[in-house]
N, C-alpha and C positions, 0 to 999 in steps of 0.2 A: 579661516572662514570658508575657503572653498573646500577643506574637507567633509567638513558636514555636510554639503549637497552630496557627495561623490560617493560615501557610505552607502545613503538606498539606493541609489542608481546602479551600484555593485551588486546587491542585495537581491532586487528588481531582478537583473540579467540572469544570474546564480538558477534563483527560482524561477523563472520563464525557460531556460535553457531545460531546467530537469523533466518538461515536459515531451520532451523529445525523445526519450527513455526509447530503446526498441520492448517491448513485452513478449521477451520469447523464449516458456517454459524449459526449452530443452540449452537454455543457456542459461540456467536456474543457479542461485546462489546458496550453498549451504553456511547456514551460521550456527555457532557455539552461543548458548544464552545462560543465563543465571537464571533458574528456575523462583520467583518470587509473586506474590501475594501483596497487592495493596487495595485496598477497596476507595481508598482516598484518590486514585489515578483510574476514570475510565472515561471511555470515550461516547455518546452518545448519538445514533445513527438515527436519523426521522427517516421512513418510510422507504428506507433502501439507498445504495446510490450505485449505478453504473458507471462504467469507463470501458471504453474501447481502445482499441490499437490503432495505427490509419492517421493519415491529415489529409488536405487537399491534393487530390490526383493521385492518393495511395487511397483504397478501398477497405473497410475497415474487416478485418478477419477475424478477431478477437475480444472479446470483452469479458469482464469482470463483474458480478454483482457483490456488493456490500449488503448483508441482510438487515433492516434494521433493529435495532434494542441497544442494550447496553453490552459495553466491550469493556472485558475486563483485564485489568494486567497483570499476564501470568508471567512475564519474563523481562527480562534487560540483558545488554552490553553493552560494553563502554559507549556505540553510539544512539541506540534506541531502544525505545521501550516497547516491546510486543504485547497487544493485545487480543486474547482471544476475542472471537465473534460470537453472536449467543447462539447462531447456527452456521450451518457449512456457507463457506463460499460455492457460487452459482459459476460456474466456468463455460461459455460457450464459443463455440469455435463456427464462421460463417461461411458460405459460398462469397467468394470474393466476389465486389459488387454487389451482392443481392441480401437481402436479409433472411434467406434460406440457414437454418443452423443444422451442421451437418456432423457435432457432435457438441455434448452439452456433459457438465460433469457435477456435480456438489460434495464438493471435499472439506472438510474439517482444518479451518485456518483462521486466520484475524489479521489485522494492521499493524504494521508498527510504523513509528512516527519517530524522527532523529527529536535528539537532544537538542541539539542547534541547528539551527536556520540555514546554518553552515553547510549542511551532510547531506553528501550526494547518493545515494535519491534522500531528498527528503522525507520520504513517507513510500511506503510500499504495500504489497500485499502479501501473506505467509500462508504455507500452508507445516503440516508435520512432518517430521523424516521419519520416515518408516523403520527408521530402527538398526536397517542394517551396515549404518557407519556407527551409531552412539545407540547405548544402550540405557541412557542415564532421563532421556524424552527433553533433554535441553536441546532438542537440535531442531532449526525451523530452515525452511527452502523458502527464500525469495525467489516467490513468481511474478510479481507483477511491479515495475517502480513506478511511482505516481512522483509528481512533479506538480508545479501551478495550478492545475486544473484541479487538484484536491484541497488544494490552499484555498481558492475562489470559492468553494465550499461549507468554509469554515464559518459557521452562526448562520448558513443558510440549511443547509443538509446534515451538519456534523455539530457536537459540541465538546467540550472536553473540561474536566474537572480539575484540570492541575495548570 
């Protein structure tokens, strides 16, 4: 009996903990993906969604825009599914403290979201390898890891078909 309470409470920490992610480009992840096509897997984005870097008494320097439409899935590995965005990710960089932006970028990326609930980040942000590790275009750079704060989202900002 008392394992079934213990299960979400596990659950719970897992994904509130992944929210604490640092988001920092130049500690960027490259992944191998399996280049595929499903039109039955996409994700759907209402009117945009931002994330920042930063919590209380750290100022935020960093954010991320989700453009909205529909995201479709161009890829997988064993633990997530990538989805292209129907335009570039919005990248802007701030004056700490202030909401002065002091470089702003739109690069050509999408989300990918883990297979399980399990996988740490749960969900992130992608953009393209430029090529010059893989020449085959399976290769995506994890910029940004989302954690809780994208989960809390879900059937409010975001939807998804699978």
């Amino acid at each position: 009996m008392r394992t079934r309470h213990f299960m979400p409470i596990v659950v719970i920490l897992i994904v509130s903990a992944c929210s604490a992610y640092p988001n920092d480009p130049t500690a960027a992840d490259l992944r191998s993906i399996r280049l595929e096509s499903d039109t039955a897997k996409t994700v759907t984005v209402e009117g945009g969604m931002v994330f920042y870097n930063g919590s209380p008494g750290n100022p935020r320097t960093k954010g991320i825009r989700f453009p909205p439409g529909v995201y479709s899935l161009e890829g997988e590995d064993d633990n997530y599914w990538y989805l292209r965005a129907p335009a570039p990710l919005e990248f802007r960089v701030f004056r700490a403290g202030t909401d002065s932006v002091v470089d702003n970028r739109n690069i050509a990326g999408g989300m990918m979201i883990g297979k399980s609930i399990m996988k740490v980040p749960p969900a992130g942000g992608y953009i393209d390898d430029d090529g010059s590790t893989h020449s085959d275009g399976g290769a995506k750079i994890v910029v940004w890891k989302l954690g809780s704060e994208f989960f809390h989202e879900k059937g409010k900002s975001w939807t998804e078909s699978f």
